[in-house]
N, C-alpha and C positions, 0 to 999 in steps of 0.2 A: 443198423450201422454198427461197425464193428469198431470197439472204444481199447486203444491200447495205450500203454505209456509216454506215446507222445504228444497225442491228442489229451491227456491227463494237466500234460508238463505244458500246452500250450495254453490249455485253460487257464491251469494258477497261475500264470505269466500274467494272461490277460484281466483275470481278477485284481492281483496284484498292483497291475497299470492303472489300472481304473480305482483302487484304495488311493494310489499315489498324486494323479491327475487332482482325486477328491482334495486331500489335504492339504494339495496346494492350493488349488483355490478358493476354497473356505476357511482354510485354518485348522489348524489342530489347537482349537483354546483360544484363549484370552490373547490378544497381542501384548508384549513386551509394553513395561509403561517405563518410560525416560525421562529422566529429569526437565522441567522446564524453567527456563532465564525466568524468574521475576520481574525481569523489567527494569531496568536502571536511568530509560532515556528522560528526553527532555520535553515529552508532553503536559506534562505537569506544570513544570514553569511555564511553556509556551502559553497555556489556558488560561495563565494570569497576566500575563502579558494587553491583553486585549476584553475588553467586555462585551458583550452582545451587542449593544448599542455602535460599539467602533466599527464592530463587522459587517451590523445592519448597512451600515452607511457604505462602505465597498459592497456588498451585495444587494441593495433594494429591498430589501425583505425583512422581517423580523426574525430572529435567531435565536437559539435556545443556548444556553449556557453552552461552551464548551466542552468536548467529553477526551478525556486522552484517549488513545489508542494507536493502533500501524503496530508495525514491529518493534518489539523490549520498549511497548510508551512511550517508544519515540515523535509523537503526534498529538496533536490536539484539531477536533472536526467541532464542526460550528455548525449545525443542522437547521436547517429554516423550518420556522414555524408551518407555513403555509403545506395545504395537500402538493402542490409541484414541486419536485427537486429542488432544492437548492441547499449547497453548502459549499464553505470554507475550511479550506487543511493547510494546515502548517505543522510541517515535521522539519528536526533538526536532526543530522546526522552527522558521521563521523567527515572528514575532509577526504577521507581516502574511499570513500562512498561516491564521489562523483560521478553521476554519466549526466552528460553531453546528449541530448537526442537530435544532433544538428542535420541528420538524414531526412529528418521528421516533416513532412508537407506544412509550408505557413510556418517554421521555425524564424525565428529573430534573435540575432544577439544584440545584448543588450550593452552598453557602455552605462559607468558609473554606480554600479549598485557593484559590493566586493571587486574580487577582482575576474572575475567573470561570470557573466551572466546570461540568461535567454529567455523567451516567452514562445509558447507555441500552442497552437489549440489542442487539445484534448475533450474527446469522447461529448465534443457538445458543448465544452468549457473551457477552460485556460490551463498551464501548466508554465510557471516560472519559477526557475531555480536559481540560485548562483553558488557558487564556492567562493568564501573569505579566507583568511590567514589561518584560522582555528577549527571552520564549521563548514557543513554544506547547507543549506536552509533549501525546502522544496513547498512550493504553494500551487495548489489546486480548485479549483472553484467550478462553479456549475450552477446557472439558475438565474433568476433575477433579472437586475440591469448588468451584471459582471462582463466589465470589459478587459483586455489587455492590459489597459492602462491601467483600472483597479486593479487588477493582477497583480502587478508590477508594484504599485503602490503599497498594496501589503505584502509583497517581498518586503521592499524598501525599507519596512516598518519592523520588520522583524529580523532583518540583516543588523541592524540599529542597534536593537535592544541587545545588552550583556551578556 
């Protein structure tokens, strides 16, 4: 086989491609590290808010102490003791945070809690939100006896408090 200058110039091309191909999908090094939010939200208060025992009672179950977390510790989860799923979330976010999942199969609005409210099932469990004047409050649960109506009742509870 006869090897001339261009057969040369198409090889390093293709070496070349294949450095290139590499570095992108592996990496050249260490990714980039960026700063991250400490966290400023409202999980922390929310965990005091409520004791294991209150949440027992909306869930059926026995619960372990509150843990903040979600996005900038904007949440507080209430994990059941027990080996089956079970837990309670309550996250406070900003007002301009709102979504509405009114598409959502088995959605309900809800009257009287803020000034707008709804409950819908989720993944097996509940999901009710509302927007107040100041706050969006979002609860979540899964497990136990949890019904709607507990749901809503621990909205209720935490649209309330301060």
């Amino acid at each position: 086989m006869k090897i001339d200058r261009t057969t040369t110039a198409h090889r390093g091309l293709a070496v070349a491609a294949s450095i290139g191909v590499a570095v992108v999908l592996f990496g050249s090094g260490a990714p980039p590290t960026f700063a991250q939010p400490s966290g400023t939200g409202e999980g922390a208060k929310v965990c005091s808010w409520f004791t294991p025992a209150e949440i027992a009672k909306y869930l059926g179950v026995a619960v372990e102490a509150g843990q903040v977390n979600g996005p900038l510790n904007s949440q507080c989860q209430w994990k059941g003791k027990s080996a089956s799923p079970a837990f309670i979330s309550i996250q406070i976010v900003r007002r301009s945070d709102w979504e509405d999942p009114h598409l959502a199969d088995g959605y309900k609005r809800v009257q009287g809690i803020g000034e707008t409210a709804y409950v819908v099932p989720q993944l097996g469990g509940w999901q009710a939100g509302a927007r107040t004047a100041t706050k969006v409050v979002a609860v979540s649960g899964l497990g136990g006896t949890l019904t709607a109506e507990k749901t809503l009742d621990v909205l209720r509870a935490a649209v309330n408090h301060p």
